[in-house]
C-alpha positions in Angstrom: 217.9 97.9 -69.9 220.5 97.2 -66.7 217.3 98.1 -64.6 214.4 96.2 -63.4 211.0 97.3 -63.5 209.1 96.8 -60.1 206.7 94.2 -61.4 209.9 91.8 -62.5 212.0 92.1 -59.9 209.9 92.0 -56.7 210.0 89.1 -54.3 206.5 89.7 -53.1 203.6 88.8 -54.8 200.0 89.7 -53.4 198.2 92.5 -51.4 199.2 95.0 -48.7 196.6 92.5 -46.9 198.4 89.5 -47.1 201.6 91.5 -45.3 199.4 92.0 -41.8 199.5 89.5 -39.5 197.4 86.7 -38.4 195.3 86.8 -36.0 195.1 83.5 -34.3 191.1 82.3 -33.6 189.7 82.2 -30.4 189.3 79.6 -28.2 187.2 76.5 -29.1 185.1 77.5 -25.8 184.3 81.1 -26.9 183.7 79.6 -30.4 181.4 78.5 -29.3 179.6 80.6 -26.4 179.8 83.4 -28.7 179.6 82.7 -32.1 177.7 79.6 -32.6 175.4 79.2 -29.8 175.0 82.3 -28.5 170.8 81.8 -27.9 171.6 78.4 -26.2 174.0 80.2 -23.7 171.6 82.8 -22.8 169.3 79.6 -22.3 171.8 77.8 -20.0 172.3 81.3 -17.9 168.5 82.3 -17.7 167.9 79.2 -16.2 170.4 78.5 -14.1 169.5 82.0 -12.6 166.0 81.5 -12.6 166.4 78.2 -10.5 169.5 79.4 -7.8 166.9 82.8 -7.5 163.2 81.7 -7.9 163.2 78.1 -7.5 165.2 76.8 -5.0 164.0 77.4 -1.5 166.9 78.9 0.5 164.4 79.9 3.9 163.0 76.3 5.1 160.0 78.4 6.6 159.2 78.9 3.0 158.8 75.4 1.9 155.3 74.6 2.1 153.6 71.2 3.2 150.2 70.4 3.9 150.5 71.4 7.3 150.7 75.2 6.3 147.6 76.7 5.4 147.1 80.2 3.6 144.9 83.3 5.2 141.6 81.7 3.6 142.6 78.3 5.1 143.7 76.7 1.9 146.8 75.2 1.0 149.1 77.9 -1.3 149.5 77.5 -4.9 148.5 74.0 -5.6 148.1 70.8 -3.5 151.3 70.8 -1.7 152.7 73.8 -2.2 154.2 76.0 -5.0 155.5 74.4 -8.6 158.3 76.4 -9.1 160.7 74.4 -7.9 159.8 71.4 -10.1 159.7 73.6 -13.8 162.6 75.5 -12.9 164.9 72.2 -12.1 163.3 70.5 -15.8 164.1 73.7 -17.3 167.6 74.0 -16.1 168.1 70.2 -16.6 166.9 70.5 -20.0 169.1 72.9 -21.0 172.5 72.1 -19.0 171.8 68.7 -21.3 171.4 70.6 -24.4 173.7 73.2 -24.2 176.0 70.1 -22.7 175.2 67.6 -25.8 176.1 70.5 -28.7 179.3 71.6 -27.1 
């Protein structure tokens, strides 16, 4: 009688669960990057690569112009020269706007 029962007199009500603590979410950036738009990012990183490596023409010896002929006479890879330059600069455009407009 002069004793409580555990159910009566504790002061905490809930789970062992509840007693952890928090853990505070991540930034709204990695929220973001890794959670939400994880395909978009590998979009935005492919590209960007793809242009600094492939497209853009870091040896001016390699830039063509109608003045440079190939071994057949012919000017390489199109009229004026190769169209890498142009896609990968839409692609990376396109998705630095994307990847720019959902964040």
């Amino acid at each position: 009688p002069g004793r409580m029962s555990t159910a009566e007199g504790s002061v905490f009500t809930g789970s062992v669960s509840d007693l952890r603590a928090k853990k505070a979410p991540p930034h709204p950036i990695i929220q973001f990057c890794v959670h939400s738009e994880p395909h978009w990012m590998f979009v935005l990183m492919f590209s960007h690569l793809l242009f600094w490596l492939v497209g853009f023409q870091w040896d001016t010896a390699r830039v063509y112009s109608d003045n440079h002929f190939n071994h057949d006479g012919g000017i390489p890879s199109g009229p004026s020269g190769s169209g890498v330059f142009p896609i990968t600069v839409m692609l990376m455009v396109v998705a630095t706007v994307t990847v720019t407009a959902k964040a």
